[in-house]
Each structure stands twice: as structure tokens, then as C-alpha cells.
C-alpha positions as a Markdown table, in Angstrom:
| # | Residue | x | y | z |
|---|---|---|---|---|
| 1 | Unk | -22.0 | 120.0 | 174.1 |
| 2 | Unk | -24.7 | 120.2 | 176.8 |
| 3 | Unk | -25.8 | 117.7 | 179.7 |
| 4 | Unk | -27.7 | 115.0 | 178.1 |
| 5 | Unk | -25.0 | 114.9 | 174.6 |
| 6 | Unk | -22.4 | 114.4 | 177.7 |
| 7 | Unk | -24.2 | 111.7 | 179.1 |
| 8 | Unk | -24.7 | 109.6 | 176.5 |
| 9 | Unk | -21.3 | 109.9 | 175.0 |
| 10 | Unk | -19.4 | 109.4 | 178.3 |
| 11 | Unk | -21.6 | 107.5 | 180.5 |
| 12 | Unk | -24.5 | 105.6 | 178.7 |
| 13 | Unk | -23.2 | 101.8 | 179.2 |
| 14 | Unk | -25.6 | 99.1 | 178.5 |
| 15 | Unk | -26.8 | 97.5 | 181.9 |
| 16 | Unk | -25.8 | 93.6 | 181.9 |
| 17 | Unk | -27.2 | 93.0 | 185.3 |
| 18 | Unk | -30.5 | 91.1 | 185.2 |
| 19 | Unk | -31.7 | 93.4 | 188.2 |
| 20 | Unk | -32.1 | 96.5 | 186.4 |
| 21 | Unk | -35.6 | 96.0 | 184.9 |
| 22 | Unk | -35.4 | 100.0 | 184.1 |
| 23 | Unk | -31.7 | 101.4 | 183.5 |
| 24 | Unk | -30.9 | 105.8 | 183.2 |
| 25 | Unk | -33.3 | 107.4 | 180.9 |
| 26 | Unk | -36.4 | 107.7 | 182.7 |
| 27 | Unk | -37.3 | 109.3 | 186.1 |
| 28 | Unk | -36.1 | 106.9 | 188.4 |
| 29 | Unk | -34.1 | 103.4 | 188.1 |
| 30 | Unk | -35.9 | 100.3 | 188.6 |
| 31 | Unk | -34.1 | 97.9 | 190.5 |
| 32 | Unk | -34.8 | 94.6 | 191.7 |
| 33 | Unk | -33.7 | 93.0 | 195.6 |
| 34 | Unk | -33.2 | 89.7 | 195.9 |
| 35 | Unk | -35.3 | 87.9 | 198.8 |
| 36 | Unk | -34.4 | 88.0 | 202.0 |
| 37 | Unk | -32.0 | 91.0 | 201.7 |
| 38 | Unk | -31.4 | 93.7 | 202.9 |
| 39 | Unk | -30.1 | 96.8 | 201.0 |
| 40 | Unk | -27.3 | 98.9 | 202.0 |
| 41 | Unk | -26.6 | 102.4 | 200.9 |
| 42 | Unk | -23.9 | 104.9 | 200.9 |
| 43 | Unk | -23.5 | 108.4 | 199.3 |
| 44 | Unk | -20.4 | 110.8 | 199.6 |
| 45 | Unk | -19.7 | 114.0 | 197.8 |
| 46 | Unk | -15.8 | 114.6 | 196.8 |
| 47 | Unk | -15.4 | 118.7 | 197.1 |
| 48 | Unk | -12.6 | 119.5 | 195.0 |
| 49 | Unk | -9.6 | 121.4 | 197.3 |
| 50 | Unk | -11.1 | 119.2 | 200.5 |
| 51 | Unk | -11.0 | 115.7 | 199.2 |
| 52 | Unk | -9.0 | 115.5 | 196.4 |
| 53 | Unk | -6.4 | 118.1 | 194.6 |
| 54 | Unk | -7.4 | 120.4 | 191.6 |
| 55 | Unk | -4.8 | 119.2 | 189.6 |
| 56 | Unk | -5.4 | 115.6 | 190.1 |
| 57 | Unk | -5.4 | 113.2 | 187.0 |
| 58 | Unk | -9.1 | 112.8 | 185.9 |
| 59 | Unk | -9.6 | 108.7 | 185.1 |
| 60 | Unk | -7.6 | 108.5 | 188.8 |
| 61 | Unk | -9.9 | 110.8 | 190.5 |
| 62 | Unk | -13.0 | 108.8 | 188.4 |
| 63 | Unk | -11.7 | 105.2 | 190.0 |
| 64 | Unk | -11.4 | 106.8 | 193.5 |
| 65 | Unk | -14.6 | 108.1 | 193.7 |
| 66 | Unk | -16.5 | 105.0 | 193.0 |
| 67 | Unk | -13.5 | 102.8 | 195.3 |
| 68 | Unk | -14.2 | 105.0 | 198.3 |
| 69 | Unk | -17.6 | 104.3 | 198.0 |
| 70 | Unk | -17.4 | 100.7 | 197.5 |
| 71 | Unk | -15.2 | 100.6 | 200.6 |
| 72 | Unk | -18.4 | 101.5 | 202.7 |
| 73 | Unk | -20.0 | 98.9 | 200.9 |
| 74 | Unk | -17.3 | 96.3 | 202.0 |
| 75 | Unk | -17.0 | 97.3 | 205.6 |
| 76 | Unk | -20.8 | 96.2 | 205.8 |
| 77 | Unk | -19.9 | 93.2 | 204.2 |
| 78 | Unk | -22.5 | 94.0 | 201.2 |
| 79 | Unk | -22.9 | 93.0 | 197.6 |
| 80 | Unk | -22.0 | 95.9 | 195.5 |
| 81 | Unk | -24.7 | 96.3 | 192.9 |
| 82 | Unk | -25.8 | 99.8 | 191.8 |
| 83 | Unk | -24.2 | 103.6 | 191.6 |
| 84 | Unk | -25.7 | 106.6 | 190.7 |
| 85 | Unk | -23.5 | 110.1 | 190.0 |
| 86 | Unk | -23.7 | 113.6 | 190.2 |
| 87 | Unk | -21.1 | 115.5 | 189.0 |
| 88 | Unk | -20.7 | 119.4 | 189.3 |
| 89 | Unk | -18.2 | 120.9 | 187.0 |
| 90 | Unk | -17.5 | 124.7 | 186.2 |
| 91 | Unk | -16.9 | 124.2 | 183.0 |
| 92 | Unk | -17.7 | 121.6 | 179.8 |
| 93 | Unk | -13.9 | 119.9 | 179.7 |
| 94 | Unk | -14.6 | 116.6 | 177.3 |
| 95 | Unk | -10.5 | 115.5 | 177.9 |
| 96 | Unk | -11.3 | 115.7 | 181.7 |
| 97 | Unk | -14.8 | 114.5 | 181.2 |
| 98 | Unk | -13.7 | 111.7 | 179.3 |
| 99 | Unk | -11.0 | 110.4 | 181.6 |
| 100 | Unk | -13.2 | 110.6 | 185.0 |
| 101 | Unk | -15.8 | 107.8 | 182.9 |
| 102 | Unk | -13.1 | 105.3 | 181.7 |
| 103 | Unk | -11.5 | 105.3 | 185.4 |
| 104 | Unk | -15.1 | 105.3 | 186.7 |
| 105 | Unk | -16.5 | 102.8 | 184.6 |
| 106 | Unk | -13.3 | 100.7 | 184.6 |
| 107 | Unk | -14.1 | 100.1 | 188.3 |
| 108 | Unk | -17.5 | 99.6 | 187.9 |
| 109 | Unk | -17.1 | 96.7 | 185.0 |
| 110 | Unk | -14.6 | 95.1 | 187.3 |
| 111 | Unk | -16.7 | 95.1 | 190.6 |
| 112 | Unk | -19.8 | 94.4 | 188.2 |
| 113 | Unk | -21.7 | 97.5 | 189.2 |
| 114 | Unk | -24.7 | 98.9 | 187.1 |
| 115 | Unk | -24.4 | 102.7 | 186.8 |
| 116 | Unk | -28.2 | 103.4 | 186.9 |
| 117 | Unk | -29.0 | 107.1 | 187.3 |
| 118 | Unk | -27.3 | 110.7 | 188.3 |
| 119 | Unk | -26.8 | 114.0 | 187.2 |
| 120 | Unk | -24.7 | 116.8 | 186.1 |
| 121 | Unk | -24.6 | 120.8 | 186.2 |
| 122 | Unk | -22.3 | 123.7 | 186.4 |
| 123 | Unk | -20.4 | 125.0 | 189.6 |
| 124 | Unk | -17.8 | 124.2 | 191.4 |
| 125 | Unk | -15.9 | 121.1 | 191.0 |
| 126 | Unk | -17.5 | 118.4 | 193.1 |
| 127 | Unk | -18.8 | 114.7 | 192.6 |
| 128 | Unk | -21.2 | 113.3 | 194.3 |
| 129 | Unk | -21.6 | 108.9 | 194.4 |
| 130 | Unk | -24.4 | 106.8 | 195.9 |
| 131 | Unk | -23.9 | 103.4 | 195.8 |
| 132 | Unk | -26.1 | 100.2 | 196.6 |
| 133 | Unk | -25.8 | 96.9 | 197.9 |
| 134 | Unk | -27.3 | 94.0 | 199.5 |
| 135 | Unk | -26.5 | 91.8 | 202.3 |
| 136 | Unk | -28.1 | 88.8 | 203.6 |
| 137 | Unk | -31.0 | 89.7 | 206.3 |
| 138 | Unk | -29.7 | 90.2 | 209.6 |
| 139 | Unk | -26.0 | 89.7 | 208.7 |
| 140 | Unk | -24.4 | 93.2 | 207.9 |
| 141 | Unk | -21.5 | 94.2 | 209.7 |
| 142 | Unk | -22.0 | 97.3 | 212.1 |
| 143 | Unk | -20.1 | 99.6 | 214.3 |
| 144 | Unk | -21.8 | 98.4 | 217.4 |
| 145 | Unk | -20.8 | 94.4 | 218.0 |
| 146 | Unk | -17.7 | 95.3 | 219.6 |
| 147 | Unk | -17.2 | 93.3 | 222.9 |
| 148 | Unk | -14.3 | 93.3 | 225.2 |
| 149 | Unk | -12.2 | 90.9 | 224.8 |
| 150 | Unk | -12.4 | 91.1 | 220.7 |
| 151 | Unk | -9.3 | 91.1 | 219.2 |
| 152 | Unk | -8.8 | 94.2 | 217.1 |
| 153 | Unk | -7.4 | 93.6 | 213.3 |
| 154 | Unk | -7.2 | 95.9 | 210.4 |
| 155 | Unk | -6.4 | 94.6 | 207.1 |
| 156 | Unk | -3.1 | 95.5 | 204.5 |
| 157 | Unk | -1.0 | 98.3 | 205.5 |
| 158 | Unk | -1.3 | 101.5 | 207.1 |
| 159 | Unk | -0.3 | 105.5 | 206.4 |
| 160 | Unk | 1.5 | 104.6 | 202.9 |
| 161 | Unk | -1.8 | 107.4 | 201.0 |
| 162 | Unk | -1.1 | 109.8 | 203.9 |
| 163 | Unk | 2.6 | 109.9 | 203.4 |
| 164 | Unk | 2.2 | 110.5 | 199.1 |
| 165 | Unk | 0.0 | 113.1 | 199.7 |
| 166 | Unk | 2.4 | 114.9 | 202.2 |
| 167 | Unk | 4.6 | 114.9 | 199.6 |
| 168 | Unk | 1.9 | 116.3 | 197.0 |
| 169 | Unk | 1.4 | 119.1 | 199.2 |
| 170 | Unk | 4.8 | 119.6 | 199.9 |
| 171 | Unk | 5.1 | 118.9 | 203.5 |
| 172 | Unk | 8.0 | 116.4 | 202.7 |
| 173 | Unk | 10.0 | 114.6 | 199.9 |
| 174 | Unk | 9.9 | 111.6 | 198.9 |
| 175 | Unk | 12.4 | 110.0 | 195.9 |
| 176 | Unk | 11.1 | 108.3 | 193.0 |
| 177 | Unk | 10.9 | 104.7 | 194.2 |
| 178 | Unk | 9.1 | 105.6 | 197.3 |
| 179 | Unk | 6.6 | 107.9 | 195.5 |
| 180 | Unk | 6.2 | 105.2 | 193.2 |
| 181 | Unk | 5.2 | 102.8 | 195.9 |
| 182 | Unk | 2.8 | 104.4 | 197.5 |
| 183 | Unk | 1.1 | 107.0 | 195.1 |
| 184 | Unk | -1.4 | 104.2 | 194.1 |
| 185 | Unk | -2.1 | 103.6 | 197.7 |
| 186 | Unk | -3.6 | 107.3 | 197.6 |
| 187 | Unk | -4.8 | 107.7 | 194.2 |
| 188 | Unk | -5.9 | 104.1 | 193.6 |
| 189 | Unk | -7.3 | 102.2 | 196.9 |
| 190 | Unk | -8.9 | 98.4 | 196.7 |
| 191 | Unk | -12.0 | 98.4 | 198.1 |
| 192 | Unk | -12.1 | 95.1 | 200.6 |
| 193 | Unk | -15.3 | 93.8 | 199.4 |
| 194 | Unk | -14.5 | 89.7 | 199.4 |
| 195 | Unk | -12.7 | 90.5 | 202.9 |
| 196 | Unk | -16.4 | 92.6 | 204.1 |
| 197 | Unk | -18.2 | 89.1 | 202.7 |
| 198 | Unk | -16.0 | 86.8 | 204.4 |
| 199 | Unk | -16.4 | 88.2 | 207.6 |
| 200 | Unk | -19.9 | 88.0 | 207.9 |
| 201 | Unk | -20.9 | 85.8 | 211.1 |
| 202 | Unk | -17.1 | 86.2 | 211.9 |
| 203 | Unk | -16.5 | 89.6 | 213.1 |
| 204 | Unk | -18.1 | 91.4 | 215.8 |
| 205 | Unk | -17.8 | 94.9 | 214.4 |
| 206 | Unk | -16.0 | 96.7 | 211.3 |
| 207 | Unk | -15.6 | 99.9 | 209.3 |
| 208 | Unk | -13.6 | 100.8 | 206.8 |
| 209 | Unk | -10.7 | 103.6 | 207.7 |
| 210 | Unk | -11.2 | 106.7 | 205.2 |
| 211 | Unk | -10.4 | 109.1 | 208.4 |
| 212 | Unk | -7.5 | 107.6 | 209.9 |
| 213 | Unk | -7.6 | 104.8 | 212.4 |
| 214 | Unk | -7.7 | 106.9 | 215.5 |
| 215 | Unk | -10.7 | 108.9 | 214.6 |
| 216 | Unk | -12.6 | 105.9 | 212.9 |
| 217 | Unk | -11.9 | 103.2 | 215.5 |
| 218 | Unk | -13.2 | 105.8 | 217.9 |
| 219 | Unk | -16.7 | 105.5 | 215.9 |
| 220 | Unk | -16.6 | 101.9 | 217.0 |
| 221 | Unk | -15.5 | 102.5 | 220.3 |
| 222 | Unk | -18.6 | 104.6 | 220.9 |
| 223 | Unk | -21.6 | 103.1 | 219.3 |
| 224 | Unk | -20.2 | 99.5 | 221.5 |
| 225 | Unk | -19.8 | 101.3 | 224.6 |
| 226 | Unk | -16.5 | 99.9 | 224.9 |
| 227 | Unk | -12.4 | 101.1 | 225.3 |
| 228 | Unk | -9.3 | 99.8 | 223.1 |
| 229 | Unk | -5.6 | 99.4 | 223.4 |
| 230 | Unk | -3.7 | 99.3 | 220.5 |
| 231 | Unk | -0.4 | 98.1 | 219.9 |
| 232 | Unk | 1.6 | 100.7 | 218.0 |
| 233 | Unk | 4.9 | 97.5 | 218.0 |
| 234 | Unk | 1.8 | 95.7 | 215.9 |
| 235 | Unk | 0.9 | 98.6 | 213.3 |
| 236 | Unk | 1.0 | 97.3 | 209.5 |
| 237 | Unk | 3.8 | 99.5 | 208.0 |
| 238 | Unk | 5.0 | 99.4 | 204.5 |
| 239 | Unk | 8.7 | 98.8 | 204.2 |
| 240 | Unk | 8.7 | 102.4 | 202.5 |
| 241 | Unk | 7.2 | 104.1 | 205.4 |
| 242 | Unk | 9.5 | 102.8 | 207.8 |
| 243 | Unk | 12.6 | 104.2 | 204.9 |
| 244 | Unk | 10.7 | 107.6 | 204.7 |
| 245 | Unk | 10.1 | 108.5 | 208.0 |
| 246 | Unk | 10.8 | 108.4 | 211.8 |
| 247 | Unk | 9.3 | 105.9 | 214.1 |
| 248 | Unk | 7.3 | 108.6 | 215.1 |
| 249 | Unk | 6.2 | 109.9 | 212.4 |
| 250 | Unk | 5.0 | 106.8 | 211.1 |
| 251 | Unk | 2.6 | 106.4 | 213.8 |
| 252 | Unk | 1.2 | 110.1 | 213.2 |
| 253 | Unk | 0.7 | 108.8 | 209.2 |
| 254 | Unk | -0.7 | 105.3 | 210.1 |
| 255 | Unk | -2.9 | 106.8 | 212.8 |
| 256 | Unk | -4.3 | 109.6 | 211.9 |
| 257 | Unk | -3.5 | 110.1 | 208.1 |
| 258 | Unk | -6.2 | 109.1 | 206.3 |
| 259 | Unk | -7.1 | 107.6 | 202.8 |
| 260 | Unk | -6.0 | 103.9 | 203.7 |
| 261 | Unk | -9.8 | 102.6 | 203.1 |
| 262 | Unk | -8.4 | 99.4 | 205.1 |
| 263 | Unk | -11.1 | 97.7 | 207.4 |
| 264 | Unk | -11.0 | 97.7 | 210.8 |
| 265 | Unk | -12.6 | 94.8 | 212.3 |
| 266 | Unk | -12.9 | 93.3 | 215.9 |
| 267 | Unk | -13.0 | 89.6 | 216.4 |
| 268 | Unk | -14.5 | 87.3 | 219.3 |
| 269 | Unk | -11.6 | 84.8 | 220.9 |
| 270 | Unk | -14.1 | 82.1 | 220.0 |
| 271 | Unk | -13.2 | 82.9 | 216.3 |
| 272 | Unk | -10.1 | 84.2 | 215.9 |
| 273 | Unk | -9.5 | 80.2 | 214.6 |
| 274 | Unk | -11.5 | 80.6 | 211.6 |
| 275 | Unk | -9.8 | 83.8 | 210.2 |
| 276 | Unk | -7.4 | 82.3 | 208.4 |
| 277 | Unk | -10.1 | 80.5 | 206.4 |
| 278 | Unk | -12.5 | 82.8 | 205.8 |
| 279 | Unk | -9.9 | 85.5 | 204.5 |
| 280 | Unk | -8.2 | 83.4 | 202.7 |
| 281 | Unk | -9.7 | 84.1 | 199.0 |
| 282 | Unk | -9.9 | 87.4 | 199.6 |
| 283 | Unk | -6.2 | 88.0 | 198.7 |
| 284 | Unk | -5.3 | 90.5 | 201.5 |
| 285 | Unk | -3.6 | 90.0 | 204.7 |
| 286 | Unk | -4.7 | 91.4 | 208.0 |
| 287 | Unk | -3.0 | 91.7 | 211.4 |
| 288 | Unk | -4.2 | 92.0 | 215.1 |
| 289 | Unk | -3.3 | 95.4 | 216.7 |
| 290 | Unk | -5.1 | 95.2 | 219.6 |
| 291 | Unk | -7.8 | 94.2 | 222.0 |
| 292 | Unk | -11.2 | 95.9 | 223.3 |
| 293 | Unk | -11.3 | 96.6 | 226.6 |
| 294 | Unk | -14.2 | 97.2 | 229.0 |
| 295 | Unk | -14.8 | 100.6 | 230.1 |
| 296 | Unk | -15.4 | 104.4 | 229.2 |
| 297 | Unk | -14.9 | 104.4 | 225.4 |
| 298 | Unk | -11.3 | 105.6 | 224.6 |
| 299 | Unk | -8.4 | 104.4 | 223.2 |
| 300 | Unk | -5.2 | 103.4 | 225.2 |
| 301 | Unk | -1.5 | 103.0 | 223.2 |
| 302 | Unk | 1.3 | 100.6 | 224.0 |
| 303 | Unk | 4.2 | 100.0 | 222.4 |
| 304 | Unk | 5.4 | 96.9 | 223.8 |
| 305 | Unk | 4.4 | 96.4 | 227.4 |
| 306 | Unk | 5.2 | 100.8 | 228.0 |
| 307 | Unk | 2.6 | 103.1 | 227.4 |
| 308 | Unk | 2.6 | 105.8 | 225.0 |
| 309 | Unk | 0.7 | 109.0 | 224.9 |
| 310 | Unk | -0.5 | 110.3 | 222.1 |
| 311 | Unk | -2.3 | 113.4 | 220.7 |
| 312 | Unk | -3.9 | 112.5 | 217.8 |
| 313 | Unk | -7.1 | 113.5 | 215.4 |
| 314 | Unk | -8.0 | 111.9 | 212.1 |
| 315 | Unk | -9.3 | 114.2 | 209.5 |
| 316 | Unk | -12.3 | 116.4 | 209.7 |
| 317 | Unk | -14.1 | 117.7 | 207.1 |
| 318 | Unk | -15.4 | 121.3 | 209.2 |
| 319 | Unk | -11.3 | 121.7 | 210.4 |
């Protein structure tokens, strides 16, 4: 079976949205923006070994690599609407072919995302996912509102996708229950997209943490020209990271793990009233761990009123 016969088994849907005038099949997609839009776009290429294991379960790996995406889309507090894939594969595998598209496809159905275009070709395992969005002109969330005095807030819980894939790689055990628990965290993540929505006009700044929060808050730190302190006493911790690991350790997971695809938002005392509200429909709790701070951008940790050093790095890709 060759490309195109692969693609039209697998991934040929029929497009339901009414703003795909021209769906895959020809050159390019033809999509339509709303007025007074703007559109938001995000593409990230999965390397097998590097972002995800060999071995890992094929409709799994299919629903991650549209989520992670989405979660870009979220942190900008967009309207998911469009994806495009590229997939590389060494070799024609229908069973694994089969499994990425109903965990891909499953996601996009649910999140009611049009897959409009890609590709596919032989080589090394790797995928490859653009997807599109629109937001309201003017009222994206970016990296650079952060003012001191924001309160800093993340959303769910923290480290629980580090700590399962410790234990994949063997750098610790976990039992049954606790792989249970948090193995979804890693091979299944919820995109925040009503939570992105909601805090349009709300927030002052946001990103979503695919890095770890000490590497990826840094990005925010930077582009507002502005410190943090962070409250490690206020971290979101599952109760299965606090059973699995030391205090310590939990901080290193939480911190500078990776893979939670939480967002990371600041918030303006003159709104911190309304959060409540807004996130309410979004079904996902959120808790303050800090504060921005003028200054030399940076990050200070407390835990309680003592300070805490730290030596931490989130994950990077050239390491």
C-alpha cells in the first residue's frame, strides 16, 4: 500500500466545518476566517527517541500529538479550527498506522478540528502537526503582559507526566496504582482550551508548560522584562507525587519535568476577583504560586517565608 491508498483509508474524514470551502485533495486547503480575527498558528515536529519512546502505543502517541498542539492553541486563548500532518515513517505498518488516526482523529472530532492537508514519506519516525486558530482581534494572550505585581497561577497539577516517564525509562519504580494515576497525565494531556478562552481580557500573560515550569515561566519573565518568586509551599502536587517521592524530589518533577501542558498565567490584583467566574466552565482548577516582581528577569524560590536555592533546567531539545 503506498501514500495516497494510506491516506484515504486512514485519514480521509469528511470536513463538517462550514469554513473549509476546499478540504485535502488539491494543492492547498481553502479556509475561511471569520471577521475581525486574527489567526493563530502553531507547528511542532515529534522526533521519535527525543519526544516520545519507540515503543509507545500508536492511537496514544496519535492523541498526543494533536493535544500538545492544541495546548499552544489554548495558551493564546484561540479557537481551535484546522490541522494539517506530516508524518515520516520507515516503514508501511497499517496496525500502527491505523491506531495513530483513530487516537488522532478521536481528538480532533472532540475539539471539532478539520484535518485539512499534510503529508507522508519514508525515514525515520517523526510527526510533524500545524495547527490553526482564531482569536478575536487584539485579544490573544502573549508572553509579554506580565507586570509586577501579577499574581502568578498555573492550572491542575504539576510533575505527575514527569514522574511516569521516570519510571518508563527506568530511573524509578512506581507500583500499579500510582502508574495508573499518572500515565495518562503523560500519555494523554487535556489541552486547556475553554480555560485559554476564559482568560481573555483577564490575564496579563500565559503559556502553556510543555518544558517544565522553570524553563517556560522564564520565557515570560523575559519577553515582560520582569522577575518572579514562586512559592514551592503553593506548587499543585498530585496526592501520588507526594506518596512517590521526596519533598524534594517533587519539586525537581513539578519544576523542571516536563510534559504537564498546564497554563501558566499571570493575573493583575485588579482581577484576581473575577477568576473564579470566568474559569468556572472550564472544569479545571488553578492555584496562585506566586507573584511577579520588578527587576532583572529571574526567578526567586520560597518555601514559606525561607528561601530556597535551586539549580534547575527544564528540558532542551539540543541537550
Amino acid at each position: 500500500m503506498g501514500e495516497f491508498e494510506l491516506i484515504d483509508k486512514y485519514f480521509k474524514v469528511a470536513t463538517q466545518r462550514k469554513d473549509v470551502d476546499l478540504g485535502p485533495g488539491d494543492d492547498c486547503a481553502l479556509l475561511s476566517v471569520p471577521p475581525e480575527t486574527q489567526l493563530a498558528v502553531s507547528t511542532d515536529t515529534l522526533v521519535s527517541g527525543v519526544h516520545f519512546l519507540p515503543d509507545m502505543d500508536p492511537v496514544s502517541l496519535g492523541y498526543k500529538a494533536l493535544a500538545v498542539n492544541l495546548s499552544d492553541l489554548a495558551a493564546m486563548g484561540a479557537e481551535p479550527r484546522w490541522v494539517s500532518l506530516a508524518l515520516t515513517l520507515p516503514a508501511i505498518d497499517e496496525r500502527w498506522v491505523a491506531g495513530f488516526a483513530e487516537g488522532f482523529l478521536e481528538l480532533a472530532e472532540y475539539y471539532n478540528v478539520a484535518l485539512v492537508g499534510g503529508d507522508m514519506t519514508r525515514g525515520p519516525l517523526s510527526i510533524t502537526v500545524s495547527v490553526k486558530g482564531t482569536v478575536p482581534t487584539g485579544r490573544a494572550l502573549l508572553r509579554s503582559g506580565a507586570k509586577a505585581g501579577d499574581g502568578i497561577y498555573v492550572t491542575g497539577t504539576l510533575g505527575d507526566a514527569a514522574l511516569a516517564l521516570s519510571h518508563l525509562l527506568g530511573r524509578r519504580t512506581l507500583n500499579e496504582n500510582q502508574l495508573a494515576a499518572v500515565l495518562p497525565r503523560l500519555e494523554h494531556p487535556h489541552p486547556r482550551i475553554l480555560a485559554g478562552q476564559a482568560l481573555r481580557g483577564i490575564a496579563g500573560a500565559a503559556l502553556d508548560l510543555s518544558d517544565g515550569l522553570a524553563s517556560d515561566l522564564g520565557h515570560v519573565l523575559r519577553a515582560s522584562g520582569v522577575r518572579a518568586l514562586i512559592n514551592l509551599d503553593k506548587l499543585p502536587l498530585s496526592p501520588v507525587l507526594h506518596d512517590a517521592v521526596s519533598r524534594e524530589e517533587a519539586w525537581q518533577l513539578a519544576l523542571a519535568g516536563g510534559d504537564d501542558y498546564e497554563l501558566l498565567f499571570t493575573v493583575p490584583e485588579e482581577h484576581r476577583g473575577v477568576l473564579d467566574t470566568a474559569l468556572a466552565h472550564s472544569g479545571v482548577k488553578f492555584t496562585r504560586i506566586g507573584r511577579i516582581l520588578a527587576g532583572e528577569p529571574g526567578i526567586e524560590w520560597q518555601d514559606g517565608e525561607q528561601p530556597v536555592a535551586l539549580a534547575l533546567k527544564g528540558w532542551d531539545h539540543f541537550a
